[in-house]
N, C-alpha and C positions, 0 to 999 in steps of 0.2 A: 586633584585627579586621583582616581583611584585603582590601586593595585591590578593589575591585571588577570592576577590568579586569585582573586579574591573567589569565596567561594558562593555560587548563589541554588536554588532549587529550579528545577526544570522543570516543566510540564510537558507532558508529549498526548494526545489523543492517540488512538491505535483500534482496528478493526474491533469491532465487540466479539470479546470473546477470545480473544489473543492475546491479552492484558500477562497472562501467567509468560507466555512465547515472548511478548517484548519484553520485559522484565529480564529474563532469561540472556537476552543480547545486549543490555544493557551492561549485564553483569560480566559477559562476558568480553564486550570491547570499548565499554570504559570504567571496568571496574569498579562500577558502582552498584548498590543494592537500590534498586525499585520497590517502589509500595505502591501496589494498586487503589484509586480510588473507588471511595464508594458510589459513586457514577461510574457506572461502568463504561470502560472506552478509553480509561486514564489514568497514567501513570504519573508517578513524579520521582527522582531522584533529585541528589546532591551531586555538582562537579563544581572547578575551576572552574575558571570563562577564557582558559588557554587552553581547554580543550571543544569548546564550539564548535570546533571546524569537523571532530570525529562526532560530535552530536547530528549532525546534518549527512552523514554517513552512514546512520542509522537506517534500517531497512522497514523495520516492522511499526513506525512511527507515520500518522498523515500528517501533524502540526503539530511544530513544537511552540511553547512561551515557557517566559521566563517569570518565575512568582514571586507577583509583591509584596503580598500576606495572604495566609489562609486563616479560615474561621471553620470549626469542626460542629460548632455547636450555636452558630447565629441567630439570637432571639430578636426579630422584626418585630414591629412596632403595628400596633393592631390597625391605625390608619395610613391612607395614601398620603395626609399630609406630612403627619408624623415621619415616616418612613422616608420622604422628601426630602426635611431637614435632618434624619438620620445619615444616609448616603451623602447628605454636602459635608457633615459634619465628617464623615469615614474618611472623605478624601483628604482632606486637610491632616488628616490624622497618618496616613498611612506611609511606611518604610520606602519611597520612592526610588532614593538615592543608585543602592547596589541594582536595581532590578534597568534601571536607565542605563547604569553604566554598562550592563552587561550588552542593552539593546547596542549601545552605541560600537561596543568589541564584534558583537552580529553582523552589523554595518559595514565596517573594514572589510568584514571575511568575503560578505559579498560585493562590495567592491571591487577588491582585488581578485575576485573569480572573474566578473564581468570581464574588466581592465583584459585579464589574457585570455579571455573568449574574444572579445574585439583586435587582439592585436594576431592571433592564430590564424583568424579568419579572414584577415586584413592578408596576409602572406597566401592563403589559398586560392584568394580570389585572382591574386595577381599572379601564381603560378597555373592559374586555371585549371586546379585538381579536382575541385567539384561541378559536377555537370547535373544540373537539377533539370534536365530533360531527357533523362532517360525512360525509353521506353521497351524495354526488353522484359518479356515476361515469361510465367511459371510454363515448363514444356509439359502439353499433355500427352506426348507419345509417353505409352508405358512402360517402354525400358527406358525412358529419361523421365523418372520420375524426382529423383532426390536433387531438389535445387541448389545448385550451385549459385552462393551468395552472391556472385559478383553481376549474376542473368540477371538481379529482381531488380524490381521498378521503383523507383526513388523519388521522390517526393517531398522534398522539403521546401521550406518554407525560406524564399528569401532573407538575404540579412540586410539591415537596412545599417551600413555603417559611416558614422559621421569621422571624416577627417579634417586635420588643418596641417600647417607647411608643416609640423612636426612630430604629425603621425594625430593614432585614436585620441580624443579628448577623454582623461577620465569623470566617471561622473559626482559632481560635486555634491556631496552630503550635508543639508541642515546640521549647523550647531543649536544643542539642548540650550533651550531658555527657558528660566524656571524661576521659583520662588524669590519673586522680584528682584532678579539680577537684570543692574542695569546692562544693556550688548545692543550695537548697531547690526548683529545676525539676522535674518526672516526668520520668524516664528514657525515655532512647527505647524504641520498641518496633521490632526487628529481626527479619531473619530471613535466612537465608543460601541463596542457587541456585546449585548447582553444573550448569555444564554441559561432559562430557566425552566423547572424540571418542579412540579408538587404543587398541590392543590391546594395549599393554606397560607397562599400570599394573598395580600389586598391590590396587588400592584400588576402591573404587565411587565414585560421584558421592555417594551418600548418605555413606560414607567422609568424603567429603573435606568435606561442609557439613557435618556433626556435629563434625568437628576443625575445621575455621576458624572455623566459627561457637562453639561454644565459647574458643577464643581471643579471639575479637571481645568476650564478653562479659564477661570477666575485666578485659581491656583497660576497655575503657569503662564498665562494668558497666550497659550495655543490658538491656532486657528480653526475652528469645525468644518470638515470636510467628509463626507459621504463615500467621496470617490476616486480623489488624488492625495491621501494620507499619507502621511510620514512615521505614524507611529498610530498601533491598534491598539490600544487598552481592551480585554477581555472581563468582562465581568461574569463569571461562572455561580450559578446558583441553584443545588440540588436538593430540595427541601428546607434545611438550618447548615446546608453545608456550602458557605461561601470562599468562593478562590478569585483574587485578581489577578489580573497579569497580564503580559506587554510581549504583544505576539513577533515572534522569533522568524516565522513563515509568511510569503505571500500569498503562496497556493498550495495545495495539498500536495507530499512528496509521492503520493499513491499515484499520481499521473507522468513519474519520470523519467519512464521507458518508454512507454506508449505513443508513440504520434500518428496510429494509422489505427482507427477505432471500427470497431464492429458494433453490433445491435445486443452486447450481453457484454461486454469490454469486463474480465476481474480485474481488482485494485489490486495494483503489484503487491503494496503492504498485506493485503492476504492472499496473496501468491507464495508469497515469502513463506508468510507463517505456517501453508500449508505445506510449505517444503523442508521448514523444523520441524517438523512432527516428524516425518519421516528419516531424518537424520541422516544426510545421502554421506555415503564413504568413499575413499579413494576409489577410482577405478569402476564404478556400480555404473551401471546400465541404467537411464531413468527417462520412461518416455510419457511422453502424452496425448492418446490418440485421440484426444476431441480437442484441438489446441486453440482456436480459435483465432486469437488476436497475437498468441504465445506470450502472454504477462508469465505464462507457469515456468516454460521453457527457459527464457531469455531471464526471467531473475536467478536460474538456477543456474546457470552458466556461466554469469557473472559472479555471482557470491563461491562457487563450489566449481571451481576449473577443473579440478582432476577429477570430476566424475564424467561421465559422456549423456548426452539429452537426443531424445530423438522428439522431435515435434509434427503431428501427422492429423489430418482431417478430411472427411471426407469429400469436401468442401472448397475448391478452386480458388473462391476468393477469399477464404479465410488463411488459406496457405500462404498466397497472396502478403496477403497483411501481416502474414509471422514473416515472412521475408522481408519483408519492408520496416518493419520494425528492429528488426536485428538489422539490417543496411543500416537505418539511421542513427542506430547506435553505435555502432562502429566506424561510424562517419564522425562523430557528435567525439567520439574518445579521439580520433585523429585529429578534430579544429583544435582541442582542447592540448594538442604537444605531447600525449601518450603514447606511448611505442605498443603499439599487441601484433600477440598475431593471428589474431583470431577469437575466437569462441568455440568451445569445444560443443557444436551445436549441429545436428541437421536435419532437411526441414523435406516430408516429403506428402503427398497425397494419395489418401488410400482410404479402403475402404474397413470402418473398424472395427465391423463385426469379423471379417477375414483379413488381417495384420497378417503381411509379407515377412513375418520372421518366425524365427526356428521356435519350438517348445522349449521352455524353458531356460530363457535365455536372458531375461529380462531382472533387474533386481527389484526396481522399483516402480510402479504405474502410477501417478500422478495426473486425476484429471477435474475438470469443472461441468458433469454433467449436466443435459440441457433441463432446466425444471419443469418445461412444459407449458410457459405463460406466453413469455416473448420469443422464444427460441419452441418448436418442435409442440409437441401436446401431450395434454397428463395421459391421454388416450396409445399413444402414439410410445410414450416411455412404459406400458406394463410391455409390451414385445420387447423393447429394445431394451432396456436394463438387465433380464435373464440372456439377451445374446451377448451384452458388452461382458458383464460380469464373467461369462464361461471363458469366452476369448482369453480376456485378460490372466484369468486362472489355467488354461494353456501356455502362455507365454511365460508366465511369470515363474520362476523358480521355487520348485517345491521347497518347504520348510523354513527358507529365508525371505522368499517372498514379500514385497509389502504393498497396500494400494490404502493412497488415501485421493477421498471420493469425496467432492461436495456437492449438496443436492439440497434442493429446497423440498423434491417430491418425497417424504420420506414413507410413507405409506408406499408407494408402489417400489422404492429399495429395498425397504424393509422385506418383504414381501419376495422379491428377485434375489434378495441375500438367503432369504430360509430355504429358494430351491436352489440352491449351490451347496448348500449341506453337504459340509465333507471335503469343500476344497479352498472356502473362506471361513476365517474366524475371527471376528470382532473382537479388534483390540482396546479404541477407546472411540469415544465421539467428543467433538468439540463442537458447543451450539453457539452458530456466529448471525450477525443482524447484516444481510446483503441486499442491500437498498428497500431496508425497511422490509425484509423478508425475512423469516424465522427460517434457518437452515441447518444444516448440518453438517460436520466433517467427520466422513467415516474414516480410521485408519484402520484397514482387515492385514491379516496377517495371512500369509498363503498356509496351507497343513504341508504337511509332506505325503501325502498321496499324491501319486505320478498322474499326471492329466492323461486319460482313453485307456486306463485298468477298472475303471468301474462303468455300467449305465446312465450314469448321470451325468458323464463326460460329453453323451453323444447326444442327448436331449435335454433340456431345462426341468428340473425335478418337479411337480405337481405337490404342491402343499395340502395336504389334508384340509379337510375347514375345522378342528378343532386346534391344529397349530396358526392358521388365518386367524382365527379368534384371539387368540392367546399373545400375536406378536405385539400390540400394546405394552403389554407383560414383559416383552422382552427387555427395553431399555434403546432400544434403536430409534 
């Protein structure tokens, strides 16, 4: 058996384009330094495997594994055959040992999460504190606009819990059988992911998981399975840059808050990241008036308690669904034996070109503009971008100000940012891949010019057509 704090390399995938921001949180809560890979998307650090459990607390990560061996400089073999008996031969070859045991530490931890989600839940049922038939919904009178948590509609998902005379059964975990150890254990059940990326392979990704993954089972003599696995072997391959490894994650942590989805849903994990960019501090004021599903809100609430979030749309059912999101999470921290009191969060319906609040009041604006495809129209966003942008630049506090904006339309931001001239100013952009969509994240900085002492405050500025030309040029 092997050490428990033995030290192994981690992999973690992370929003494109955020690579530098998880890096950054890595460094910061578990002390480790990140190197970005050269596929973009992916990080990897060094830890113990006693601290797994704060890996998995990670924000800005979708899937973590653990690494077998990486290859920087991987010279493949000019044919499919060749390449065949390359891969059988890799496997047989490669550092298994530490990277298993680490899966196996993995295991435990989700074990014993499950173990007191089953036994929390097992006590709620019987004091019958959850009612998953409530039907109390968001009030449309307009002095009862700001939802109170406790109105919204709930919606979860039964739990289907198995008991016997002495309570939850835990669940029993496969033991590793491997390089021909004799064991009366069941063999694991496996399956092999290839993922690959360059155009000077002779092989496919299906190629390469039918030849590794037959090796793997030879080696170990695993069982092959598709779709009740025990253990995912990742085969990653980005040009000559090959990485193994033995997936950490079931499902993407990007869907962890979320259980009431809308038609544009953002990944928490770039929820997050867009809410490190802006660096919220004690006390700040941080709203979001196109909130949608509230991934922006509800992570920032959670990770940054002492700042305050206002969450707002103009939009009935999406309010809806920030309420119901934040109810289920607050439900989900109560099965789970946590004590809160709350979330320093509130949730209201409004219209966001005219925001119910004072000038300058605001410190930080945080939102996921609509792009104009599935949600609203590119047509539809040249009006609405110059009226959200001025809003915002009333609200928001002169010279401290800050707004970060994500938008797939950047032609018509761009464009809406050059007639606010004088009240926004472009501090960085961050270009991120959102479902296969080239986008953007703008972080503007408010000036200090008081919003309704100039002309421009009280109409949308008219761009010239030689600055229209020119915003190309800009870098936006």
């Amino acid at each position: 058996m092997q050490e428990l704090d033995q030290t192994v390399t981690i992999g973690a995938t992370v929003p494109t384009g955020f690579e530098l921001t998880a890096a950054e949180e890595v460094q910061e809560k578990l002390e480790a330094t990140a190197r970005v890979s050269k596929d973009r998307g992916r990080i990897y650090f060094n830890i113990t495997t006693d601290k797994l459990q704060k890996v998995h607390r990670l924000k800005s990560v979708d899937n973590l594994f653990v690494v077998v061996q990486e290859y920087d400089n991987y010279q493949f073999k000019d044919t499919k055959e060749e390449v065949q008996l390359e891969l059988q031969e890799l496997a047989n070859r490669l550092p298994w040992t530490n990277a298993l045991e680490a899966w196996k530490v993995n295991n435990s931890i989700k074990k014993k999460k499950g173990h007191q989600k089953k036994t929390n839940s097992t006590k709620l049922d019987h004091c019958g504190s959850v009612d998953t038939k409530c039907t109390h919904t968001v009030p449309l009178d307009p002095e009862s606009l700001w939802v109170d948590l406790d109105d919204l509609q709930v919606k979860e998902n039964q739990r289907d819990v198995s008991h016997s005379e002495n309570g939850p059964q835990e669940e029993k975990l496969p033991e590793i059988v491997g390089f021909g150890q004799e064991s009366e254990a069941m063999p694991l059940k496996f399956r092999v992911t290839c993922s690959r990326a360059g155009d000077k392979h002779c092989f496919t990704s299906n190629d390469a998981a039918r030849d590794f993954g037959g090796a793997i089972q030879e080696l170990f003599h695993w069982k092959a399975d598709m779709t009740k696995f025990d253990v995912e072997v990742l085969l990653n391959i980005h040009n000559n840059e090959v990485v193994i490894g033995i997936a950490l994650t079931e499902e993407s942590l990007h869907r962890r808050n979320i259980t009431h989805f809308g038609p544009t849903t953002l990944r928490s994990t770039l929820a997050y990241g867009m809410l490190r960019l802006c660096k919220p501090q004690v006390s700040d004021v941080i709203v979001d008036p196109m909130c949608g599903t509230g991934a922006i809100p509800l992570e920032g609430a959670i990770e940054w308690q002492n700042s305050f979030f206002l969450a707002g749309d103009n939009n009935y059912t999406a309010v809806s669904r920030t309420g119901n999101n934040v109810k289920h999470f607050l439900n989900r921290r109560h099965d789970e034996g946590s004590f809160s009191l709350g979330l320093p969060i509130d949730i209201v319906q409004w219209d966001l070109c005219n925001l119910p609040m004072r000038s300058s009041s605001v410190d930080i604006i945080i939102t996921d503009l609509p792009f104009g495809k599935r949600m609203g129209s590119k047509k539809k966003n040249w009006e609405l971008y110059p009226l959200c942008l001025r809003e915002m630049a009333r609200v928001c506090k002169p010279g401290t100000g800050k707004a970060v904006l994500l938008t797939q339309d950047k032609k018509c931001f761009s464009k809406a940012l050059l007639r606010m001239e004088g009240l926004w100013k472009k501090w960085h952009t961050v270009w991120v891949n959102v479902g296969g969509l080239h986008a953007g994240v703008f972080v503007l900085k408010r000036t200090a010019i008081v919003f309704g002492t100039t002309s421009k405050d009280m109409e949308p500025h008219k761009a010239t057509i030689s600055q229209e030309e020119n915003i190309e040029d800009t870098g936006l």
